[in-house]
N, C-alpha and C positions, 0 to 999 in steps of 0.2 A: 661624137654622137654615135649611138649603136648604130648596127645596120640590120634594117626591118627586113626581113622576105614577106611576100607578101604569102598566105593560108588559104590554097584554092579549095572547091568542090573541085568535082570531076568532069563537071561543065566550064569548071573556069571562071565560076563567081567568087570573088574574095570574101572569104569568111571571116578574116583577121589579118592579122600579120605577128610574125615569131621574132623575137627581139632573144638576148643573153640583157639578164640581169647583173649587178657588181658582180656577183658571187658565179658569173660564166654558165649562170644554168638557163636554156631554153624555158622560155614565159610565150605564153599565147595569149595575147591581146583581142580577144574577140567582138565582132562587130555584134551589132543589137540587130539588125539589117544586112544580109550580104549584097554587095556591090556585083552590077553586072559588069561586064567590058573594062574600059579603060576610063572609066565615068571616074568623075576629080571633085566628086560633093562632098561632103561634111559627111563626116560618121560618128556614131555615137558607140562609145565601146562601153558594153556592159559588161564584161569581167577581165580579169587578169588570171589566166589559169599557172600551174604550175607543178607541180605534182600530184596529177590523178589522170584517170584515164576517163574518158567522155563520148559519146555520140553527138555527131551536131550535124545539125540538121539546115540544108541551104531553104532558106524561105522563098529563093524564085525556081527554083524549081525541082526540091525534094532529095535532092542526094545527100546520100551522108557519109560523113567523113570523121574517123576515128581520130583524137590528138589522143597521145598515149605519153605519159611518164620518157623525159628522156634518159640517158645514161648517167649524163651531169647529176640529175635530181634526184634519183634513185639513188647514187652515191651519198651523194648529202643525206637523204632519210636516211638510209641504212646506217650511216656513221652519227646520225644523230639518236636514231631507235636504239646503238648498241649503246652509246653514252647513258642515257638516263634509265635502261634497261639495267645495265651492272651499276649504278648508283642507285636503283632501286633494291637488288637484291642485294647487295652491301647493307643497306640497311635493314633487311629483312634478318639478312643472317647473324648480325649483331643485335638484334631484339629476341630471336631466337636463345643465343647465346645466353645473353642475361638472364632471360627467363629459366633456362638449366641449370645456370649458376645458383640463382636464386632458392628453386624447387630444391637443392643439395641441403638446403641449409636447415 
């Protein structure tokens, strides 16, 4: 089973909790409601974040707390942005191509 940390504010209310996905990259789990103390009721988690940076906002009592893109994930974007970035401009440049071939004729 992964293993949760729990996502304080800066008062100490659970905002979420940070889990690794298969692929080792930090995912935030966020509550719909942050949790005061050490209170063991039911929570309803409205998102699964994962790559983007956010402001979130504690509902008991106003602080806020940045989750930011972690290193894990940012790796994966960047090695997935360069993939389909140079299979795009491969195909760019071979439509290019044709088309000067073509114009010669």
């Amino acid at each position: 089973m992964d293993e949760l940390k729990i996502w304080r504010c800066g008062k100490g209310h659970a905002l979420g909790v940070v889990r690794r996905n298969g692929r080792g990259v930090e995912q935030l789990l966020l509550y719909r409601h942050a949790i005061a103390g050490g209170s063991s009721e039911q929570v309803d988690v409205m998102a699964v974040v994962e790559g983007s940076v956010m402001d979130i906002r504690c509902d008991i009592c106003g602080e806020m707390r940045t989750w930011a893109i972690g290193q894990a994930a940012f790796e994966r974007l960047m090695s997935h942005y360069g993939k389909s970035s140079s299979t795009d401009n491969t195909e760019k440049n071979k439509t290019r191509t044709t088309t000067k071939l073509n114009e010669k004729h």
